[in-house]
C-alpha atoms as one frame of an Amber mdcrd trajectory, in Angstrom:
protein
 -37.561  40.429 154.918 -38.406  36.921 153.875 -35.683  34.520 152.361 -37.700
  33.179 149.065 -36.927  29.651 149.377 -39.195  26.568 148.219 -38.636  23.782
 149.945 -39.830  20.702 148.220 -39.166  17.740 150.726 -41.072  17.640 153.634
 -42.392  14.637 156.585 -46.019  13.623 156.531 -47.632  12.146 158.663 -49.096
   8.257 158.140 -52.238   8.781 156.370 -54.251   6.127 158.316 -53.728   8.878
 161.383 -54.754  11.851 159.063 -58.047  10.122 158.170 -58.494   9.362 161.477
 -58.294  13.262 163.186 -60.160  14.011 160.049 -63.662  11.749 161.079 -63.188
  12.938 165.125 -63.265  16.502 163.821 -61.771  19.595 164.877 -63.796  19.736
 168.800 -63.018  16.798 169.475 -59.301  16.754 168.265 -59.037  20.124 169.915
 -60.073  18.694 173.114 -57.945  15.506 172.733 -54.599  18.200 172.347 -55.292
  19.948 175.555 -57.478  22.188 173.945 -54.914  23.816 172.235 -53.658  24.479
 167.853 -56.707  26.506 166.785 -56.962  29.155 164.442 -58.685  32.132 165.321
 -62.429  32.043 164.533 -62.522  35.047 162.061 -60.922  32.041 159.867 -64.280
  30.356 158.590 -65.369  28.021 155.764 -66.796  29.652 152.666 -69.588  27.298
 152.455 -70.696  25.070 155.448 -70.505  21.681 154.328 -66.536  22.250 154.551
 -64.682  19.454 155.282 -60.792  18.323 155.004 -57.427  16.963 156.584 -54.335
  16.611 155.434 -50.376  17.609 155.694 -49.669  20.967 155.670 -48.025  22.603
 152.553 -47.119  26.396 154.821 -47.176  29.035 152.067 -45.698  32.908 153.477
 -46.737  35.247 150.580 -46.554  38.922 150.481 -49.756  40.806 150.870 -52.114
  40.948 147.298 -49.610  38.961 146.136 -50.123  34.990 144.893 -47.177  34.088
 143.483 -45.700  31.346 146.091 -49.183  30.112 145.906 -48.666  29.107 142.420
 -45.275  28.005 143.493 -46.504  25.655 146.239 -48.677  23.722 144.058 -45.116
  22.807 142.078 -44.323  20.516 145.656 -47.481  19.684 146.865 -48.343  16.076
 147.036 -52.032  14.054 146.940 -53.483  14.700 150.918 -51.899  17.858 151.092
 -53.853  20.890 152.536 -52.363  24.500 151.667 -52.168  26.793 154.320 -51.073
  30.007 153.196 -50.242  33.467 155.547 -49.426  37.154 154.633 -46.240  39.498
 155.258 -49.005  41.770 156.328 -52.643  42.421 156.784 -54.355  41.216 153.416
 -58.185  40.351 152.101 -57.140  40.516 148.967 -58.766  37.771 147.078 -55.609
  35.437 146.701 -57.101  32.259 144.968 -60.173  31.215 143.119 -61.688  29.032
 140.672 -58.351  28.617 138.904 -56.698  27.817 141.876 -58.975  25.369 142.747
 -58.558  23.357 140.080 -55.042  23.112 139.786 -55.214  22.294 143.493 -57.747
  19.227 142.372 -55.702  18.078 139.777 -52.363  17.729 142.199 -54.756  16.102
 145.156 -54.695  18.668 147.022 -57.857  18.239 149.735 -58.263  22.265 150.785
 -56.874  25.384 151.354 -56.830  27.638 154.468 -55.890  31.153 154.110 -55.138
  33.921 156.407 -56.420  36.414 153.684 -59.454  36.547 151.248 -61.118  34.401
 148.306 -62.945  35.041 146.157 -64.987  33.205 143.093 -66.683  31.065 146.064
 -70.000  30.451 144.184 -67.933  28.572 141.928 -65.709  27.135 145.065 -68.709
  25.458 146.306 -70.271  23.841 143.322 -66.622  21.974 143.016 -66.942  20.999
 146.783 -63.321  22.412 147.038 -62.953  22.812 150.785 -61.790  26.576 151.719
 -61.309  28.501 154.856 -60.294  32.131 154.726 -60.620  35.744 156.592 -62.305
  37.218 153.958 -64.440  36.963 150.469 -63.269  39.774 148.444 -63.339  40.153
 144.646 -60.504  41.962 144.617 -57.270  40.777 142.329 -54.361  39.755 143.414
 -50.625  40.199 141.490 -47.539  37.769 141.049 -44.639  40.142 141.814 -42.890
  39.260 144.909 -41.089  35.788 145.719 -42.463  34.383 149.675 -41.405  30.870
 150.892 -43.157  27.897 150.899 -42.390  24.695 153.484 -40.821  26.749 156.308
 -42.563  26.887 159.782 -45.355  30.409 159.578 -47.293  32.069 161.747 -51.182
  31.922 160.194 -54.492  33.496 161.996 -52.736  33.041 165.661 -51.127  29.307
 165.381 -47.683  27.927 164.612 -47.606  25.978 161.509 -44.644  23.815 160.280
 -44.388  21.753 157.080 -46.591  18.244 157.393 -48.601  19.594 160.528 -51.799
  17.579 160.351 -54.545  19.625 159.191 -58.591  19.214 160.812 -60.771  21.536
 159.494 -65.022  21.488 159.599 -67.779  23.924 160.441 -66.527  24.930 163.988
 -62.780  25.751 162.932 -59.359  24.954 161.910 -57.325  22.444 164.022 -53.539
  22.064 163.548 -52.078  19.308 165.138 -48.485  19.098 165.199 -46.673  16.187
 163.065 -45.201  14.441 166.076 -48.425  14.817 168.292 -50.574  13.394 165.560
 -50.441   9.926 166.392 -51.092  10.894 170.235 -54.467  12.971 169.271 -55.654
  10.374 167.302 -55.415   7.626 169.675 -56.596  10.023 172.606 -59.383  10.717
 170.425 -60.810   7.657 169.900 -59.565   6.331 173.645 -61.080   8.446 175.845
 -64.240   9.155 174.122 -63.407  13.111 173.708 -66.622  14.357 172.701 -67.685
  14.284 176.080 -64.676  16.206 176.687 -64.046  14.873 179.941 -65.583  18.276
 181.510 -64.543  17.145 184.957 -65.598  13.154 184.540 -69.477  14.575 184.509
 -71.830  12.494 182.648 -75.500  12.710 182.200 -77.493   9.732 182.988 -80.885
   9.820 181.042 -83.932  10.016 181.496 -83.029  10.761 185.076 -81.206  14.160
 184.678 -79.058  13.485 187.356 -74.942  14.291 186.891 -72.365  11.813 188.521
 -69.885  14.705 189.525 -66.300  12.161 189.739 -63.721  14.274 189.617 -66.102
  17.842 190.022 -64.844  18.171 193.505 -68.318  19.324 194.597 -69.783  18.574
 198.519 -72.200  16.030 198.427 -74.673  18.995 200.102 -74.327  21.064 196.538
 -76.716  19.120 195.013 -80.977  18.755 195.712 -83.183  16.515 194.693 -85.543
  19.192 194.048 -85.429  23.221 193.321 -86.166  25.818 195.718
């Protein structure tokens, strides 16, 4: 049973730091956090240009059901990014066009849902970034009060209220608000898109891998094949 409660206060996180996780991208951010905060990959962009970070608005809504969506929108702030779970299993098609727009109006950068879409043709011609389970035309009610700003569970990762969130073409990334700062610097530190795969890099033209930290014997490697 869920407590319907709107919470309308909530930490961010400084946007400087948002916009920066936002340019490395979810792989690289992903690798910068220990490889750890993704969603599970059945939650994908609707169209594949997707891009957007910002603070996490956590909507809990009951299955079919819209309602707290509508309600979050009431709290959300410019740079906020809606991420929205289910009581229970749902595709319904939970927001659309409408949706959208109202999200556009408050600032809101993109929505992530653990449930379906729908009206996605539309979706992309606004550029309105979207990531969802499912694309189903089918309607959704306002009937049942959720909670919105109180720590959910959505497509496998914890969420809690001004979580950074990265999402692109290869996921969704949430980074927690106190480790934001961390991933960002790590991120542009360490040069994470190599993603320090044992300290290997590849010298060109040469082909040849310096193996640092590989722990390989020397007599592993030939200068040419069998």
């Amino acid at each position: 049973m869920v407590q319907p409660i709107v919470v309308r206060s909530i930490p961010r996180c400084d946007p400087e730091t948002i916009r920066v996780l936002g340019e490395l991208g979810v792989a690289t951010v992903h690798e910068a956090l220990g490889r750890t905060g993704l969603l599970d990959p059945i939650i994908r962009p609707i169209y594949p240009q997707a891009l957007a970070a910002g603070s996490a608005i956590t909507v809990l809504s009951a299955p079919g059901d819209n309602l707290m969506i509508h309600a979050a929108l009431a709290v959300a702030e410019p740079g906020d990014l809606l991420v929205v779970s289910t009581t229970g299993p749902s595709t319904d098609g939970m927001f659309g066009e409408l949706l959208a727009t109202a999200c556009a109006a408050r600032g809101v950068v993109g929505l992530v849902i653990d449930a379906g879409v729908r009206d996605t043709a539309e979706l992309e011609r606004v550029q309105f970034p979207v990531w969802s389970r499912a694309i189903s035309a089918q309607g959704t009610v306002k009937a049942t009060a959720g909670a919105v700003n109180v720590p959910i569970a959505c497509a496998g990762a914890q969420v809690h209220p001004g979580d950074v969130v990265v999402a692109d073409r290869d996921g969704v990334m949430i980074v927690p608000r106190t480790k934001a700062d961390t991933a960002a610097w790590i991120g542009q530190t360490t040069d994470a898109s190599k993603y320090n795969y044992a300290g290997a890099t590849v010298v060109a033209p040469s082909r040849t891998f310096e193996t640092r930290a590989a722990g390989l014997p020397s007599d592993f490697f030939e200068e040419n094949g069998r």
